[in-house]
N, C-alpha and C positions, 0 to 999 in steps of 0.2 A: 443599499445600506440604509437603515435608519437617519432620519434626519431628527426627529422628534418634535415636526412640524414645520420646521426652520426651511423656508425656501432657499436661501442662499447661504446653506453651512458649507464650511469650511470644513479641511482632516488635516493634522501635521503633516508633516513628511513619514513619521514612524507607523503613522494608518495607511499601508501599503496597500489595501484590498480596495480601498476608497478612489484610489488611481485606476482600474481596472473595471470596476462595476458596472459601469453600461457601454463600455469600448470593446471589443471584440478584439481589434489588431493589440492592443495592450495586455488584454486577458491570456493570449499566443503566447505574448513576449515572455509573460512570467511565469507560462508553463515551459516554455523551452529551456529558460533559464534555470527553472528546478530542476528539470530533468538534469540538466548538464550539471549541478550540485549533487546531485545523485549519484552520475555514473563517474564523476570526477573524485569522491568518496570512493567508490568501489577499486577502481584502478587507485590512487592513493595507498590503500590502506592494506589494500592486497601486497605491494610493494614494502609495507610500513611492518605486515606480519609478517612475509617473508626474512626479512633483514633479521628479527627477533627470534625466527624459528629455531627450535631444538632437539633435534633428531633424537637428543638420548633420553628426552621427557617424552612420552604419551602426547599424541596432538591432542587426544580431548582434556587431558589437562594443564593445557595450555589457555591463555585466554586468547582464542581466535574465532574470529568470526568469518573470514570470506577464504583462508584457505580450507579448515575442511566442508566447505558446498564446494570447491573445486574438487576436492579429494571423493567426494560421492558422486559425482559428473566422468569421475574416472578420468581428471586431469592431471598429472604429474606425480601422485602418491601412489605409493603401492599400499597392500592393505592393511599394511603395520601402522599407515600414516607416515611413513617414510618418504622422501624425496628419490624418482626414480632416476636416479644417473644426473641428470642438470636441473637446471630452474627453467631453461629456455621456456617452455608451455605457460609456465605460472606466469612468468615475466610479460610473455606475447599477449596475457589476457590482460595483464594490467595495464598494455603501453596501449591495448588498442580501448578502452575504457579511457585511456587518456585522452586520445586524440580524439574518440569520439565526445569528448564533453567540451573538448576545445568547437568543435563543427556545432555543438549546441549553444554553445555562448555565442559564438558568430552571428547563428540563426536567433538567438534571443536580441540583443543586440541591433538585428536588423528587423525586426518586427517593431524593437520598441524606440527608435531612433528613422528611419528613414521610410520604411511601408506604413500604409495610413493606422492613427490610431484604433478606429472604428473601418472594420469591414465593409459598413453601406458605404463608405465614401472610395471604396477601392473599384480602378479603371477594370476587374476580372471579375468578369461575372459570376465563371463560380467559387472566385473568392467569398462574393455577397452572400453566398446561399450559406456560409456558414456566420454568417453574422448572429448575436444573439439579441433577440427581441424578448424580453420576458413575459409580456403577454400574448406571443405568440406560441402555440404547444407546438404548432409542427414546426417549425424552429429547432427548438429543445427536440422533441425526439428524434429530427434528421440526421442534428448534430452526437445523439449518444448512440442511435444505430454504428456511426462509425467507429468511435469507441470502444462498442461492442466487438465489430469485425477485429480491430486493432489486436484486442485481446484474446479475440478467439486464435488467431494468427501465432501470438508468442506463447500459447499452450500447445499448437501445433507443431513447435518448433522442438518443444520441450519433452513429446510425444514421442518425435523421428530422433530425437538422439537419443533419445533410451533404448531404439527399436534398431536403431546403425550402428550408433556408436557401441550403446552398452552403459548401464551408472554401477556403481558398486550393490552385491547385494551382501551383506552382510549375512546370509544363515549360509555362505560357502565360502566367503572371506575374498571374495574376488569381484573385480567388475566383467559384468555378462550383458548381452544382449536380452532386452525385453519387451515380450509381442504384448501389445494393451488386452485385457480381458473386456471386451465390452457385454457383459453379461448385466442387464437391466435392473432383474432380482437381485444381485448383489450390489448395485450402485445404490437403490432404493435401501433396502437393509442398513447398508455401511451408514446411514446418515444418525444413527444410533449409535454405533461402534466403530466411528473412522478411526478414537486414540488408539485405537486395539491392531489396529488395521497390519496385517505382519506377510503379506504377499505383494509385490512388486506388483504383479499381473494386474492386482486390481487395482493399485494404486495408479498405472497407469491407465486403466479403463477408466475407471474415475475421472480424469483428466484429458483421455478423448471424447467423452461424453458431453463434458463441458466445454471442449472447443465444439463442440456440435451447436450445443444451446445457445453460444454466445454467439457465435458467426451465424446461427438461422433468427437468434434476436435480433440481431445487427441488422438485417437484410428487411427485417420484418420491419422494423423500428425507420429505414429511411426510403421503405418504398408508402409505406399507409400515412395517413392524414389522421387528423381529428374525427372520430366519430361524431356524430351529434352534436347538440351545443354544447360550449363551451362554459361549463357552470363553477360555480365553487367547488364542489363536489370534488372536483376532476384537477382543482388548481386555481381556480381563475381568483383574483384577489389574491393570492398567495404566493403562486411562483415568482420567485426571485435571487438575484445574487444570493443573497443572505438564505434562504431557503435549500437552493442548490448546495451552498456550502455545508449546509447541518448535514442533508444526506450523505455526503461524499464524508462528514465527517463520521457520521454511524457505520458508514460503510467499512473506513479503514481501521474503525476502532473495534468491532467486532471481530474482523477478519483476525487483527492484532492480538486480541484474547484468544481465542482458537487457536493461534501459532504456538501463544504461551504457553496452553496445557499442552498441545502437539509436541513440543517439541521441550516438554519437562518429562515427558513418559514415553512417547513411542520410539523405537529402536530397528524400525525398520529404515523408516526415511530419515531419521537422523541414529546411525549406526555409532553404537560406542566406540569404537575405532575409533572417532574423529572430533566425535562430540562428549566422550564422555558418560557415565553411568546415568542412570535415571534418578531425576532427582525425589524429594521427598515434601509435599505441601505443608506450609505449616502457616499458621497464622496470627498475627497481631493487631496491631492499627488496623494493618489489608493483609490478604493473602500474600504467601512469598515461597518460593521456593529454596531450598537447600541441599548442598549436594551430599551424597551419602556415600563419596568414592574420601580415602582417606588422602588430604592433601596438605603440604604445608600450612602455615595460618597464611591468612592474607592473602590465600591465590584458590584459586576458581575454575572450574571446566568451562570449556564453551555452552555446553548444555544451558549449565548455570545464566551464563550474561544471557541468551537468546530470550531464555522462558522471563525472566523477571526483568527483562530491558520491555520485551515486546508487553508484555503484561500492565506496566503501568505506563508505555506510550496508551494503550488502548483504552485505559483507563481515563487517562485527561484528554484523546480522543473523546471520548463516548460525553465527556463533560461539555467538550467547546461543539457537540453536537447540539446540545439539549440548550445551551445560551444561544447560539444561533440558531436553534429553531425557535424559541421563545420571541426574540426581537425578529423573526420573519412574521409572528404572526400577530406580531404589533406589541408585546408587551414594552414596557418603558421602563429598565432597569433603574431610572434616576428615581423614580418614586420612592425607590425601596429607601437607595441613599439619601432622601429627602426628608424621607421619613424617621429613618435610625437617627440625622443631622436633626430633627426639630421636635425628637422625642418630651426632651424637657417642658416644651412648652403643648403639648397635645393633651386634649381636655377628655373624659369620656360623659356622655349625656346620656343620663338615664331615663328613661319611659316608662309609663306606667302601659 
C-alpha cells in the first residue's frame, strides 16, 4: 500500500487491506472469509426468495435473483417457473450453501487467528511456496497458475451438468441434456455476437473451450519461471498489493458490464420464463436499462435487477480500478487535495 514516504505509517482499523498487504496467512484469512460471505448470501437468500415466492405471478416478474439460475440448472421448476411438487431440492441447495459458508468461516477464522500470519514463517513447506513476495514474479505466477486450475475446474463442472443432468432450454420449454459444441470457428466468430448467441450447444462449447484454456494456463503458469531479466517492462518496480488489486479490479468490473448487457437482451441463457422479457436501454446521467414487460408500478423483473445491479457494480468496479492502479504507480492522491485545499493562496508566474 502507499505510505507516501512515511516509514512507520499507521491505517485505522477501517483500512482493512492494510492488515493483509505483505502477510500471506492473513491475505488466506480474508479470502476465505469472503468467500463464506458469498455463499452464506447465496443460501440466505435463496431461502429468503423461496418464503416470498408466488406461483400465481410469472417468476420473471418477480424480483428474484438465485431462484430462477436454479430454475435454468433444471432444479425444482417446471418451465412455467412453477414449483415441481415440493421445495425439498431448492431447500437442499440452500442448507448445503449454508453449512458450507459456516466450514469457510471456520477456515477464515483459523487462518486469521491461530496459523502463521505470513506463510514464510509456516513449519509446511509447501505451505511457503505460496507465500507472496512482490518482487518475486515466479511467486505471483505459481500462485495464479493455480487459480487458473481452480477455475478451469468449476467450468468443468458446469459443462457435465449440462451434458448429465440437462439446464432448461427455452426454444422447447423444457430442460434437456446438452453435448458442448466445440467447433473453434464458431468460438472465434461468437466473440462479436456472444449477445445474439441463441444455441445452447455453443454456449456450452464456449465454456468447454475455456476450461481448456484456463486449466492448460494454470499448468503453464506454475510449471515455467521467469524468462530473462526481470525488468520494468515485465513488472519490476511495479508489482504490488495495490497493483494486483487494480487488475482483479478491471477484471471483475468488466466481466460485470458484459453480464449487464448479457443478461438485459439474451434469452437463451437467461430464458423469459424466469427472468423476464428483454429489457430496453435508455440513458441519462449513465445508461440504464427498463423493462418493457407491463408490470405494476413499483415492481420489476428479475432481468431488470440483474442488468442494472451488475452494470453499475462494474462501473464503480472499473473506477476503484483506475485509483488503484494510479497509487500502484506512485501517484499521490493528497497533492490533488492539497492543492483544491491551498487554491486561494496559489500564485501563477508569468514568463516572457
Amino acid at each position: 500500500m502507499q505510505t507516501y514516504g512515511n516509514p512507520d505509517v499507521t491505517y485505522g482499523w477501517w483500512a482493512g487491506n492494510s492488515g493483509v498487504t505483505n502477510r500471506t496467512g492473513k491475505f488466506i484469512a480474508a479470502h476465505i472469509a469472503h468467500t463464506g460471505l458469498i455463499v452464506f448470501w447465496a443460501g440466505a437468500f435463496t431461502l429468503f426468495e423461496l418464503s416470498r415466492f408466488d406461483p400465481s405471478v410469472p417468476m420473471g416478474h418477480q424480483p428474484l435473483i438465485a431462484l430462477p439460475h436454479l430454475a435454468t440448472l433444471g432444479i425444482g421448476f417446471d418451465a412455467d417457473g412453477v414449483l415441481m411438487g415440493d421445495t425439498k431440492p431448492v431447500v437442499a441447495i440452500a442448507i448445503v450453501h449454508l453449512i458450507a459458508s459456516m466450514v469457510f468461516a471456520a477456515g477464515g477464522l483459523l487462518h486469521s487467528i491461530l496459523l502463521p500470519g505470513d506463510l514464510e514463517e509456516s513449519d509446511i513447506a509447501k505451505a511457503r511456496k505460496f507465500s507472496l513476495k512482490w518482487d518475486d514474479p515466479d511467486k505471483l505466477t505459481f500462485i495464479l497458475g493455480h487459480h487458473l486450475i481452480f477455475f478451469g475446474v468449476a467450468v468443468i463442472w458446469f459443462v457435465e451438468w449440462a451434458r448429465v443432468h440437462g439446464i432448461y432450454d427455452p426454444a422447447i420449454g423444457a430442460v434437456r441434456q446438452v453435448e458442448y459444441d466445440l467447433n473453434l470457428s464458431k468460438i472465434w466468430n461468437h466473440q462479436a455476437d456472444f449477445l445474439t448467441i441463441d444455441s445452447l450447444e455453443d454456449v456450452m462449447g464456449g465454456h468447454a473451450f475455456l476450461a481448456f484454456v484456463e486449466i492448460t494456463g494454470g499448468a503453464f503458469h506454475i510449471a515455467t519461471k521467469q524468462v530473462g531479466e526481470y525488468t520494468k517492462f515485465k513488472g519490476k518496480g511495479l508489482l504490488s498489493a495495490e497493483a494486483v488489486l487494480s487488475w482483479s479490479l478491471a477484471g471483475i468490473g468488466w466481466m460485470a458490464i458484459i453480464a449487464a448487457f448479457w443478461s438485459a437482451t439474451n434469452t437463451t441463457v437467461y430464458p423469459t420464463d424466469f427472468f423476464g422479457e428483454p429489457l430496453q436501454l435508455k440513458f441519462s446521467i449513465s445508461p440504464y436499462w427498463v423493462d418493457t414487460a407491463d408490470l405494476p408500478a413499483g415492481e420489476y423483473t428479475s432481468r431488470a435487477w440483474l442488468a442494472n445491479v451488475h452494470y453499475y457494480f462494474g462501473f464503480f468496479f472499473i473506477q476503484g480500478h483506475l485509483w488503484h492502479a494510479l497509487r500502484a504507480l506512485g501517484f499521490d492522491f493528497k497533492r490533488v487535495t492539497n492543492a483544491i485545499g491551498n487554491i486561494d493562496n496559489a500564485t501563477v508566474t508569468l514568463k516572457d
